[in-house]
C-alpha positions in Angstrom: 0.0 0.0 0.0 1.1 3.2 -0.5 2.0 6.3 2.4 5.4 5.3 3.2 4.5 3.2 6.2 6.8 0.4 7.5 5.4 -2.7 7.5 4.3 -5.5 10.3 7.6 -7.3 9.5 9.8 -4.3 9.3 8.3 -2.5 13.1 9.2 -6.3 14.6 12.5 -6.2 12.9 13.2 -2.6 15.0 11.9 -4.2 18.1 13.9 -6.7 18.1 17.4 -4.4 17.0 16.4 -2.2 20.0 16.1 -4.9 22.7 20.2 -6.3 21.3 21.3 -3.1 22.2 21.3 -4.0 25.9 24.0 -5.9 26.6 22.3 -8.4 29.1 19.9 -8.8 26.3 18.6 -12.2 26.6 19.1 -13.9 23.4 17.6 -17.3 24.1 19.1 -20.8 26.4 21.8 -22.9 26.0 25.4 -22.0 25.8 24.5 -18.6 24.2 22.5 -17.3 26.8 25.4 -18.7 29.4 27.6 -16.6 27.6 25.7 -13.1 28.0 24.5 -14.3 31.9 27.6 -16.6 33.0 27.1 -15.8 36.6 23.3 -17.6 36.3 25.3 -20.9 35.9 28.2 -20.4 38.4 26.3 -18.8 41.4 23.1 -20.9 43.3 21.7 -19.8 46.4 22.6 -22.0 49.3 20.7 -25.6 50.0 18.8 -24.4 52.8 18.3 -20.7 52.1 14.8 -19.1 52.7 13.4 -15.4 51.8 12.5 -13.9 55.0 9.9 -10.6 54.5 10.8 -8.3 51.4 13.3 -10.9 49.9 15.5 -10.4 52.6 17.2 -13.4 53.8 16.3 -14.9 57.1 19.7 -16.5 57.9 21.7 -13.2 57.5 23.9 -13.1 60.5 23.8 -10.7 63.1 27.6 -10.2 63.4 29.4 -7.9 61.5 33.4 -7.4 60.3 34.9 -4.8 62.1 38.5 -3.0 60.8 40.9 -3.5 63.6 44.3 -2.7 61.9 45.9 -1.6 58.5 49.4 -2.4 57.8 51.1 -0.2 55.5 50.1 3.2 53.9 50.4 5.3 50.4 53.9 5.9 50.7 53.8 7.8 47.1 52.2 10.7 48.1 53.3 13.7 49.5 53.1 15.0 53.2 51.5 11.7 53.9 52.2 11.5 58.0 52.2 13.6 60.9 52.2 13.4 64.7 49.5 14.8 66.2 49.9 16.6 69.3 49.6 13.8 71.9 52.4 12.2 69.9 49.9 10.2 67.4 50.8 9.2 64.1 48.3 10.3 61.8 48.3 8.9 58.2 46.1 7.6 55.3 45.6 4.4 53.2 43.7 3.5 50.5 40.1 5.4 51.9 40.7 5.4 55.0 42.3 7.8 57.9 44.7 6.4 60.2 45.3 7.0 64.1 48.1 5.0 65.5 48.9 5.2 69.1 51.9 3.6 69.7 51.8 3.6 73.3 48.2 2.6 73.5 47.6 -0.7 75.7 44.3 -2.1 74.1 43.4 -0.9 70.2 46.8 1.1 68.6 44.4 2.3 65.8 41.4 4.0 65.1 39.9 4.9 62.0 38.0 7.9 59.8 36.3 6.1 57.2 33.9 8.3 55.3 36.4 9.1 52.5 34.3 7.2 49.4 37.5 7.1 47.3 41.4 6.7 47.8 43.0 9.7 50.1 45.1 11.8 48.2 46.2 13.9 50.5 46.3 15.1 53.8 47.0 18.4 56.0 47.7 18.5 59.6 45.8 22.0 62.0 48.5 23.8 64.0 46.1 22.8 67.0 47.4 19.6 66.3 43.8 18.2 67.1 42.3 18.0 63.6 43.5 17.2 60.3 41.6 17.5 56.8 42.3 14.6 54.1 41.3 15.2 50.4 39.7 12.2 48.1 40.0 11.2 44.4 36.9 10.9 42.4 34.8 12.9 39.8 33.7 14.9 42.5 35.7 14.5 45.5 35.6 15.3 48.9 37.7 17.3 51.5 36.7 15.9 55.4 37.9 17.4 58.2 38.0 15.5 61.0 38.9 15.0 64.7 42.0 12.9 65.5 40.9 12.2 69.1 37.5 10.5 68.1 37.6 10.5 64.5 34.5 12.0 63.8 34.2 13.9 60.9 33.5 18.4 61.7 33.5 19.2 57.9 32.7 17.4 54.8 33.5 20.3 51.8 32.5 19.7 48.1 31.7 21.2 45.3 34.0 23.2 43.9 37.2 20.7 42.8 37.0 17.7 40.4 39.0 14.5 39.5 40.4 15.1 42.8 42.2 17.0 46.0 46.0 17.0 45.3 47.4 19.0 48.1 45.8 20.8 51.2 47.6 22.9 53.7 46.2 25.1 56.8 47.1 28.8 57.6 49.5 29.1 60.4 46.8 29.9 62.9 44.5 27.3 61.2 42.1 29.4 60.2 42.0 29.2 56.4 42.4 25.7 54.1 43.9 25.6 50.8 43.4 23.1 48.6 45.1 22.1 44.8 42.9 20.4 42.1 43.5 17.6 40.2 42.1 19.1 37.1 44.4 20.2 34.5 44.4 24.1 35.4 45.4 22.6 39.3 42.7 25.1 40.4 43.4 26.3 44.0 40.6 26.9 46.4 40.7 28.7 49.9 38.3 27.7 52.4 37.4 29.3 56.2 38.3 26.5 58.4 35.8 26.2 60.8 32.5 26.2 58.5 34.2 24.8 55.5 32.7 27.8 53.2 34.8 29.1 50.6 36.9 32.2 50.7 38.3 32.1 47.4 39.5 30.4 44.2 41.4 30.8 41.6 43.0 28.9 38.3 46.9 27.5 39.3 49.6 26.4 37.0 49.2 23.8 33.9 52.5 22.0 35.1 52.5 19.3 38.0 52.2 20.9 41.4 53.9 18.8 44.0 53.8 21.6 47.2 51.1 24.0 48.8 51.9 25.9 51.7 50.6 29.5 53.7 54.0 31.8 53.6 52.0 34.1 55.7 48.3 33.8 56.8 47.1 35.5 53.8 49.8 34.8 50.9 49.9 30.8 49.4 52.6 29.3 47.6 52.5 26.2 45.5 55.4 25.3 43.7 56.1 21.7 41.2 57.4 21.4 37.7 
């Protein structure tokens, strides 16, 4: 007939190229569909497993694993430990902020763990009480935190991406500076108690390896 109009054969045809763009498409049994789903063949649920309410399972345990110690830390990264000012040694590894207490009797460590992403960086308060660690990630994260307890006092975000390369803290601690990963190393200056931002600015194209306060208003970064 005339009009232009695609056939019955020609609309299933489309249907059937649209559902093959998913790539968990399922394009029938046997060793072909094993090959798009192999994890239907390889993974069963357990012999005596039941669905408890809402699919969850019923024999979930009530235990769960708790981080006692890290050995080792991200020894390729600048300014990457400090002593705090009870004579702690403050680091990071993978995501995680690290309190070791050498002297300590019961648990040498404790832990911040509400970086989402590997630490970068790190940046110790003149106080000596509080440091602030900087993320990787499309939108990364600077948390400030307090060495004593480890809870987190500032989560800042926003205004960096691909990552927090270098942080440093005015000489009385009131200001944070912070380096960018992104390729104009874009430098940020934030208050450091509320965590809002002071000022910003584009840095160097070249790889900055240093950020520090020469004076409490006048920052310095310096690489190659």
């Amino acid at each position: 007939t005339g009009g232009g109009g695609a056939s019955k054969e020609e609309k299933e045809s489309e249907s059937e190229d649209e559902g093959n763009n998913d790539s968990f498409f399922e394009v029938g049994g046997g060793d072909e569909f094993m090959a798009v789903k192999p994890w239907l063949g390889a993974i069963v649920a357990p012999s005596k497993w039941k669905s408890g309410e809402g699919g969850a399972d019923s024999f979930e345990p009530p235990n769960e694993l708790a981080l006692e110690s890290i050995y080792g830390y991200n020894s390729a990264r600048r300014s990457n430990v400090f002593y705090s000012k009870n004579a702690q040694v403050v680091y990071f590894a993978a995501a995680a902020g690290v309190v070791h207490d050498p002297k300590a009797k019961a648990s040498m460590q404790q832990f911040n763990l509400d970086h989402t992403d590997d630490i970068l960086c790190m940046a110790m308060h003149p106080g000596g009480n509080t440091c602030a660690t900087g993320e990787m990630g499309p939108k990364p994260k600077i948390i400030v935190w307090d060495i004593n307890s480890t809870n987190t006092l500032l989560t800042i975000t926003g205004f960096h991406r691909y990552g927090v390369e270098l942080l440093a803290y005015s000489p009385s601690g009131a200001m944070l500076a912070s380096v960018g990963r992104d390729s104009d190393h874009s430098i940020a200056v934030y208050d450091g108690q509320s965590g809002s931002m002071i000022a910003n600015s584009k840095g160097h194209q070249n790889k900055v390896y240093c950020l520090c306060f020469k004076t409490e208003n006048e920052i310095v970064s310096a690489g190659v």
